[in-house]
SEKOLDREN-741446 format. One record per atom (N, C-alpha, C): residue in one letter; atom name; x, y, z. Coordinates in steps of 0.05 Angstrom, whole numbers, plus 5000, padded with zeros to 4 digits. Atoms other than C-alpha are relative to their C-alpha. Layout:
! SEKOLDREN-741446
(site "A" "CA" (X Y Z));
...
END
This chain:
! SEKOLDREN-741446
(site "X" "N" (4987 4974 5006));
(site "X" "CA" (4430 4826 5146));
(site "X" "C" (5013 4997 4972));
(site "X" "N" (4987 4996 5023));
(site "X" "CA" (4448 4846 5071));
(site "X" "C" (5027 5003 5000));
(site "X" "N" (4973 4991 4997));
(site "X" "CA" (4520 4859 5061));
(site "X" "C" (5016 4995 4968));
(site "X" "N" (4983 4996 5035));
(site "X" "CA" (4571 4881 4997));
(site "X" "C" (5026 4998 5016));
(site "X" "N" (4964 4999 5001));
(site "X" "CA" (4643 4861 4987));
(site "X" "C" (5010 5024 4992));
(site "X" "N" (4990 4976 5008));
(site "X" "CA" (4685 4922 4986));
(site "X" "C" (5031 4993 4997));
(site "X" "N" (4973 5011 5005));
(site "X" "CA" (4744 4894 4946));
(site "X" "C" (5023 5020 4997));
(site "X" "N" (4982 4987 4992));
(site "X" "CA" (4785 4951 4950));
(site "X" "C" (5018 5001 5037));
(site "X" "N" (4982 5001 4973));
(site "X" "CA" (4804 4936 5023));
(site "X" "C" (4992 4972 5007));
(site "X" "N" (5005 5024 4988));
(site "X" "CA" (4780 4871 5031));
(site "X" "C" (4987 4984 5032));
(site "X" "N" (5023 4999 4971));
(site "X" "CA" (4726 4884 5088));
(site "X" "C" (4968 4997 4983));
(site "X" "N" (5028 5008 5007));
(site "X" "CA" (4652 4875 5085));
(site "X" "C" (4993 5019 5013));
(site "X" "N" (5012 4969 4994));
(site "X" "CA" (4599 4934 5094));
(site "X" "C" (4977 4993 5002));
(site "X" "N" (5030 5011 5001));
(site "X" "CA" (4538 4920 5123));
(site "X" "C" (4984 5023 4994));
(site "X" "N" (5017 4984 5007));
(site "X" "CA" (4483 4959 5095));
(site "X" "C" (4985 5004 5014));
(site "X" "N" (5014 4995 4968));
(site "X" "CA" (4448 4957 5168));
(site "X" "C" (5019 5014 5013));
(site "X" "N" (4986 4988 4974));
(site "X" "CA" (4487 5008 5214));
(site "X" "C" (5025 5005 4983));
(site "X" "N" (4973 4992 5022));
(site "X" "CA" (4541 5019 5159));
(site "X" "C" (5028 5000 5024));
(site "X" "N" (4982 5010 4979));
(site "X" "CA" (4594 4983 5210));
(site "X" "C" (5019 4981 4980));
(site "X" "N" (4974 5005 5014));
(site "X" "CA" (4656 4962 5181));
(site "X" "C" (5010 4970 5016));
(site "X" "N" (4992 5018 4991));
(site "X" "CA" (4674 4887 5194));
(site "X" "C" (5028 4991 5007));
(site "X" "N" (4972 4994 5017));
(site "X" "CA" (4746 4870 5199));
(site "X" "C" (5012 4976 4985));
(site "X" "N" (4989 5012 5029));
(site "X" "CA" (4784 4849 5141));
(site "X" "C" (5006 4970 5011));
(site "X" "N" (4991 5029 4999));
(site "X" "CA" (4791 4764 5131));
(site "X" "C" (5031 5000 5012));
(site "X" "N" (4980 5013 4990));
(site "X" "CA" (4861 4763 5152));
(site "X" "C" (5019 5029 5004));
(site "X" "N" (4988 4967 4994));
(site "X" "CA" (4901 4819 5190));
(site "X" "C" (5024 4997 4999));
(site "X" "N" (4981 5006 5009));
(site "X" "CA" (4961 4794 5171));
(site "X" "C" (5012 5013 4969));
(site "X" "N" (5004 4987 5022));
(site "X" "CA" (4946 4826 5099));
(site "X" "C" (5019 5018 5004));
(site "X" "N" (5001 4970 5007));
(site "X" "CA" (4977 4875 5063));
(site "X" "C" (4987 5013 4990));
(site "X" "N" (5014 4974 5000));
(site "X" "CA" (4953 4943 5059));
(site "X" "C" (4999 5004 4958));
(site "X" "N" (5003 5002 5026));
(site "X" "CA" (4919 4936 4989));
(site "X" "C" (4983 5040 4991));
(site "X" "N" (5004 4979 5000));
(site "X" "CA" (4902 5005 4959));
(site "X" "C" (4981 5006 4974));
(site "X" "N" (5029 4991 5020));
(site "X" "CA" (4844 5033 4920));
(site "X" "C" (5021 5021 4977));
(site "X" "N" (4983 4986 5018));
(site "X" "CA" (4861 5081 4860));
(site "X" "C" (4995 5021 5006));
(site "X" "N" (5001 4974 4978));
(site "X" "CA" (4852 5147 4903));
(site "X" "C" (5013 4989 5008));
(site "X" "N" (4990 4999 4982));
(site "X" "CA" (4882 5122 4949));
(site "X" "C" (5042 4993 4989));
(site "X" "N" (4969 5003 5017));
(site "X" "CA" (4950 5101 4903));
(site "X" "C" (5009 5024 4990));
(site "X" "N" (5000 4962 5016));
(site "X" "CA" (4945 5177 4867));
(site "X" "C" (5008 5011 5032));
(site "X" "N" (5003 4985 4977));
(site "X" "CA" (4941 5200 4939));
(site "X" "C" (5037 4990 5014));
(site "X" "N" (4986 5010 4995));
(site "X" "CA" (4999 5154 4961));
(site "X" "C" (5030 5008 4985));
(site "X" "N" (4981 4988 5024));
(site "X" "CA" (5042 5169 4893));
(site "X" "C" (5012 5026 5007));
(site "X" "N" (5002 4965 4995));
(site "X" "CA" (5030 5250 4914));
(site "X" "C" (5024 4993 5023));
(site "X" "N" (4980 5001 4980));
(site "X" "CA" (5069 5240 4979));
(site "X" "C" (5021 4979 4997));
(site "X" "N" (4975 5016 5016));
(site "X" "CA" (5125 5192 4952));
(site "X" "C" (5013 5015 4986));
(site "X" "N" (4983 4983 5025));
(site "X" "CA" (5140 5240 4895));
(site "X" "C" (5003 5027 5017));
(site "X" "N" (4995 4979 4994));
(site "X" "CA" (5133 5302 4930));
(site "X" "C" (5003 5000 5028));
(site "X" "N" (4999 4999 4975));
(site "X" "CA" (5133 5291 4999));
(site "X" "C" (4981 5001 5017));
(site "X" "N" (5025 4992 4989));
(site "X" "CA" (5093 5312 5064));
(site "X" "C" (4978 5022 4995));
(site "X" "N" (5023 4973 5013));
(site "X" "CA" (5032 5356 5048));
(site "X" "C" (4965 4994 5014));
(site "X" "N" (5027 5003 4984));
(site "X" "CA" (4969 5375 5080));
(site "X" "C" (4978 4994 4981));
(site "X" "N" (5016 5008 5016));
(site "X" "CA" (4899 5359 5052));
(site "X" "C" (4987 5019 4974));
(site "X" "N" (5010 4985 5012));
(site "X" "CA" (4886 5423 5016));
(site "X" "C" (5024 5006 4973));
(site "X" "N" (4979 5002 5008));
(site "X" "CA" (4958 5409 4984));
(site "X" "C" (5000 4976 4976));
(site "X" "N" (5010 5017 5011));
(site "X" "CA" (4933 5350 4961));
(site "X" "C" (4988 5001 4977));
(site "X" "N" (5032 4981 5016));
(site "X" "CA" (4868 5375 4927));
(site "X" "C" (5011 5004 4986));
(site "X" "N" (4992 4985 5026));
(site "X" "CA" (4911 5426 4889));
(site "X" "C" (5018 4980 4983));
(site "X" "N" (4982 5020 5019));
(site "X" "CA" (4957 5364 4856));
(site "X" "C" (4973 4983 4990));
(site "X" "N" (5025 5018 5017));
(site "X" "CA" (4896 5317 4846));
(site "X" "C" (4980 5003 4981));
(site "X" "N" (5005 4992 5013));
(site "X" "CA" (4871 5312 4784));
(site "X" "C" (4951 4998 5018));
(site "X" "N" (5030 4995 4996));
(site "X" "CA" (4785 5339 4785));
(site "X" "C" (4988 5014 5021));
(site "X" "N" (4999 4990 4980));
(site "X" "CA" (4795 5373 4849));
(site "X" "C" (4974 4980 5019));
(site "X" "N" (5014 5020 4984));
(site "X" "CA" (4771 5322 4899));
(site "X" "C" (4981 5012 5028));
(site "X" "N" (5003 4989 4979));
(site "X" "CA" (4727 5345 4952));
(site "X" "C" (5012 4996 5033));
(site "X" "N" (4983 5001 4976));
(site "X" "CA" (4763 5360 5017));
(site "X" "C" (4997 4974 5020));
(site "X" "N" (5004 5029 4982));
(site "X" "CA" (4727 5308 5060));
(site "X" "C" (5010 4963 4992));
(site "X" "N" (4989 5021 5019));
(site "X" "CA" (4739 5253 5008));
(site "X" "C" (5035 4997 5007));
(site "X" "N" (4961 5006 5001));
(site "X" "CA" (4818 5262 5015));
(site "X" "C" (5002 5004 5041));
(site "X" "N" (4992 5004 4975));
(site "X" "CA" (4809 5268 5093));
(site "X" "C" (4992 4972 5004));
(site "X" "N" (5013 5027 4993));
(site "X" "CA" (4766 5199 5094));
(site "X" "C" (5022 4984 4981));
(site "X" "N" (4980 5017 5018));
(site "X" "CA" (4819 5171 5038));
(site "X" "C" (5035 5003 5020));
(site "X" "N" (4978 5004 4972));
(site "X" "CA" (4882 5194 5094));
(site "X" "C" (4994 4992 5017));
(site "X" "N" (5003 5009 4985));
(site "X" "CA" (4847 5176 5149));
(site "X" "C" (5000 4957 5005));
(site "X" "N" (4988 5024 5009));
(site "X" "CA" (4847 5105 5111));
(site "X" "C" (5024 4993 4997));
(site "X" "N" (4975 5005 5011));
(site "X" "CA" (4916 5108 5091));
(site "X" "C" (5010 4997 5044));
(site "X" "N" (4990 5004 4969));
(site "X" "CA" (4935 5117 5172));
(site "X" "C" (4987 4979 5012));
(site "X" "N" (4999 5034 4990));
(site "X" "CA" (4894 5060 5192));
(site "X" "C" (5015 4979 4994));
(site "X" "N" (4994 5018 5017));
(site "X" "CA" (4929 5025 5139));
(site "X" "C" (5027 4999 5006));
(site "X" "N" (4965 4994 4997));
(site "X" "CA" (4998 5051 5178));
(site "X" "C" (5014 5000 4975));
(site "X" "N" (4989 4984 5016));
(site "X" "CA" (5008 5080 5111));
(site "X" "C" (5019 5025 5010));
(site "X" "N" (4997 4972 5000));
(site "X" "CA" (5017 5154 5127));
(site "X" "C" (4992 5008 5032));
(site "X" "N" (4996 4991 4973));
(site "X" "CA" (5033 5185 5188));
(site "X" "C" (4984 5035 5010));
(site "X" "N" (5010 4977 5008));
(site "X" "CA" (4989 5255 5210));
(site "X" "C" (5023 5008 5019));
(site "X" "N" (4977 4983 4984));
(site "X" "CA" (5039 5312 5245));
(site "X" "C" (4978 5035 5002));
(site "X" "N" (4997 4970 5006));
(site "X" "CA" (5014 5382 5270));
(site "X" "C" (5019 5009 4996));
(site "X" "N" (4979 4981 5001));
(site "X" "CA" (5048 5441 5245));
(site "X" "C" (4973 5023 5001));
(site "X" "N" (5022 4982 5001));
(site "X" "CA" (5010 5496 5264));
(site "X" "C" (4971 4994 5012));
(site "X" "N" (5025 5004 5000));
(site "X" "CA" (4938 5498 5254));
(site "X" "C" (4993 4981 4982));
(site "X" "N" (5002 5009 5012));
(site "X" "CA" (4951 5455 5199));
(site "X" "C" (5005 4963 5014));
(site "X" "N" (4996 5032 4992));
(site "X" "CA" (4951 5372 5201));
(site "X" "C" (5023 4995 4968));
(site "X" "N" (4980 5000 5014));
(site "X" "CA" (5013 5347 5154));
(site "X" "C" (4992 4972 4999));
(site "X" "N" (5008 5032 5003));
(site "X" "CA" (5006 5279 5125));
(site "X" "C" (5027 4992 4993));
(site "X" "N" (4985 5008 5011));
(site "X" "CA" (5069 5242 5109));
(site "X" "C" (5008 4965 5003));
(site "X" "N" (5000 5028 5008));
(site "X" "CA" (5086 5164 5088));
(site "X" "C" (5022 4992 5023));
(site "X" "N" (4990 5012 4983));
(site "X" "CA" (5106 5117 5137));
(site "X" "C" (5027 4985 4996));
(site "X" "N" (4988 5008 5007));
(site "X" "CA" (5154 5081 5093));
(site "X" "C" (5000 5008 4968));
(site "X" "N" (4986 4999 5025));
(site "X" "CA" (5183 5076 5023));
(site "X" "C" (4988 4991 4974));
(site "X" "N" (5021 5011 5018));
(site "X" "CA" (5144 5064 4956));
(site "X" "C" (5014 4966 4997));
(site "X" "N" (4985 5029 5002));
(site "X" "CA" (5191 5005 4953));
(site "X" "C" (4992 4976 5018));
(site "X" "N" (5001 5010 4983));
(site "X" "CA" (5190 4986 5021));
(site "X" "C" (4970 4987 5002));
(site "X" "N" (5023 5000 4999));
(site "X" "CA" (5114 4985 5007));
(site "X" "C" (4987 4975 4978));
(site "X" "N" (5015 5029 5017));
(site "X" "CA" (5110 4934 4948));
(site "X" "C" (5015 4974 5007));
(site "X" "N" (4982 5031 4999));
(site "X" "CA" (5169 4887 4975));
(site "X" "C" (4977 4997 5022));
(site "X" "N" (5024 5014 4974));
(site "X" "CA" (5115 4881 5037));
(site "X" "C" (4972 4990 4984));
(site "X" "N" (5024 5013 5030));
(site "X" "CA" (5056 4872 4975));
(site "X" "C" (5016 4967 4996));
(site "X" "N" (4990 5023 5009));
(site "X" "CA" (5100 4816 4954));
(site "X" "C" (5005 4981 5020));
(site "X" "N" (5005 5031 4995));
(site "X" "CA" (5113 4780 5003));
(site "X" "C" (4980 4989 5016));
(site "X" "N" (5033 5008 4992));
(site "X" "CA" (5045 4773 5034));
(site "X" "C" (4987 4987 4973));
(site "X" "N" (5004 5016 5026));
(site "X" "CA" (5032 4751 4962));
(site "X" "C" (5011 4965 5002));
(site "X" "N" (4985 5033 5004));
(site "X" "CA" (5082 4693 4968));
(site "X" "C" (4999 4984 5029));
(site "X" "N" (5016 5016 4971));
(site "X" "CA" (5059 4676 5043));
(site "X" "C" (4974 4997 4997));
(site "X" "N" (5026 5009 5010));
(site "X" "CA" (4991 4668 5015));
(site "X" "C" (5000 4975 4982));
(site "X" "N" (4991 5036 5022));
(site "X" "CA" (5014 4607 4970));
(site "X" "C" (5004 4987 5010));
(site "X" "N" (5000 5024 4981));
(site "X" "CA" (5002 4538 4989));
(site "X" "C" (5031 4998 4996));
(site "X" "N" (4976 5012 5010));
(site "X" "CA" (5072 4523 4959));
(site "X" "C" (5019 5026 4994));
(site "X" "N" (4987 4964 5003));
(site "X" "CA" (5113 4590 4974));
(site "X" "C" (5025 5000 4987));
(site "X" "N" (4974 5005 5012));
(site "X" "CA" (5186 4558 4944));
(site "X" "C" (4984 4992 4967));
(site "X" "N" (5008 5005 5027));
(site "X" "CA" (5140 4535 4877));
(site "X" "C" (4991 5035 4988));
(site "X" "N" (5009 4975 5001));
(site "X" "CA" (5115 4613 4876));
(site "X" "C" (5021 5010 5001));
(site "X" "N" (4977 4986 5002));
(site "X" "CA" (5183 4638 4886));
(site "X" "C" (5013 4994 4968));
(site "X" "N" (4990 5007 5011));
(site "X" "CA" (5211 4595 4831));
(site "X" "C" (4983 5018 4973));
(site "X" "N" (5017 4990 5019));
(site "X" "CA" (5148 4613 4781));
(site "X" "C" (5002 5031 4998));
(site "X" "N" (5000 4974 5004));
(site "X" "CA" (5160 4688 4794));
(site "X" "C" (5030 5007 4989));
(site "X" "N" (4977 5010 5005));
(site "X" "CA" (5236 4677 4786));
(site "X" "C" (5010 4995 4966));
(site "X" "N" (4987 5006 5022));
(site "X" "CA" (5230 4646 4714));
(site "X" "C" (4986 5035 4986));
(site "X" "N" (5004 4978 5013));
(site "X" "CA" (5196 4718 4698));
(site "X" "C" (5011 5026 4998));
(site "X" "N" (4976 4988 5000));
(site "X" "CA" (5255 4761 4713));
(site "X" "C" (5007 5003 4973));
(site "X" "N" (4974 4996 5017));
(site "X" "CA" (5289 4797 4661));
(site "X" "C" (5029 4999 5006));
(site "X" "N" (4972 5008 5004));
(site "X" "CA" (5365 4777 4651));
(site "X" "C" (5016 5018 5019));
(site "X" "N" (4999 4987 4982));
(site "X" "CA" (5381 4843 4675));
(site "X" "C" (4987 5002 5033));
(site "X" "N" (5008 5002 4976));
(site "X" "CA" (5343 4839 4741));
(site "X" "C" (5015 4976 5017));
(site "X" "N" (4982 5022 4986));
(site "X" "CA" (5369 4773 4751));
(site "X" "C" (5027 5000 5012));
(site "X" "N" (4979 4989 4994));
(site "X" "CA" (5435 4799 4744));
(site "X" "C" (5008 5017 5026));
(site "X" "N" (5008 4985 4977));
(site "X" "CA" (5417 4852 4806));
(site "X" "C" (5000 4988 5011));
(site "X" "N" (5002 5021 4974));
(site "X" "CA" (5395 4798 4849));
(site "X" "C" (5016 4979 5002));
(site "X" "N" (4981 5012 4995));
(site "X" "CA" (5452 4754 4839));
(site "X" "C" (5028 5017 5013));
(site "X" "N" (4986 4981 4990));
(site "X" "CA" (5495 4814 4850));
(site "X" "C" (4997 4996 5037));
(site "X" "N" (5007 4999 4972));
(site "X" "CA" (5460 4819 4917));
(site "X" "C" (5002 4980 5013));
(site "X" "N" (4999 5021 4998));
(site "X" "CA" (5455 4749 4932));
(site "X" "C" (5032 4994 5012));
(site "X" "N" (4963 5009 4993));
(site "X" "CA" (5540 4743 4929));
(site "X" "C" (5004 5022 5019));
(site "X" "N" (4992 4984 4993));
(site "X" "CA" (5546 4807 4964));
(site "X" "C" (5001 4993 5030));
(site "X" "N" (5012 5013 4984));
(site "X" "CA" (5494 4779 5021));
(site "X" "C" (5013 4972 5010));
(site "X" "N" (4983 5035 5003));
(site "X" "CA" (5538 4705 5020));
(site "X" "C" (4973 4988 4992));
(site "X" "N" (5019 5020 4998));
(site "X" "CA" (5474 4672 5000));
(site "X" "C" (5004 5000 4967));
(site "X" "N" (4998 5007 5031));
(site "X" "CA" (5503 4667 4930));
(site "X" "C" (5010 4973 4989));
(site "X" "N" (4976 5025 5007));
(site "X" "CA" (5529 4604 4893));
(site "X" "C" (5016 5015 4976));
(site "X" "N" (4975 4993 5010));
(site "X" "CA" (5596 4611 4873));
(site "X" "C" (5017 4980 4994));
END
């Protein structure tokens, strides 16, 4: 059986029976295609919005099915939550754009053989200011030296 990497989600697609394998490690975070980040961005900045809501913000006007197969990804992905209202289906984000890369990150730094050498190496790339933030937080938290 043939098969292509589909590195936007990090599954395999067999070209027999077009069956969806599942992703190397389900532990992952929810990595996001560039539709699917535009799509993600749209409901962050503006909020919940149905798929035809969508459309009209996305640039090229995407066809309708495309942004239901790109939400219906995002909710597997326990991105984005669906809600009737009406006759309508309402899409809205499960969590916080924040809340969404500190979980990026640290599946990043639980993926490293050496997760305190990966902390340190990301650490010396801090601007002064930031540092300053997280020492703030740090004393606030007691996990500061003082």
């Amino acid at each position: 059986m043939s098969s292509r990497g589909d590195g936007a989600r990090g599954e395999r697609v067999s070209r027999r029976g077009g069956g969806r394998e599942a992703p190397s490690r389900q532990d992952e975070a929810p990595r996001l295609g560039t539709l699917e980040a535009r799509v993600m961005d749209l409901l962050w900045d503006a909020g919940p919005s149905t798929i035809r809501g969508l459309i009209e913000r996305l640039p090229g006007e995407p066809a309708y099915t495309t942004i239901a197969t790109v939400l219906t990804n995002l909710h597997r992905k326990t991105l984005v939550s669906p809600r009737k209202e009406g006759r309508s289906t309402v899409y809205e984000t499960t969590g916080t754009r924040e809340q969404h890369v500190a979980s990026v990150m640290s599946h990043a730094l639980g993926s490293s053989r050496d997760r305190a050498a990966s902390i340190l190496h990301f650490a010396e790339t801090i601007p002064d200011d930031e540092l300053d933030l997280l020492r703030e937080f740090l004393d606030r938290r007691g996990g500061g030296a003082s």
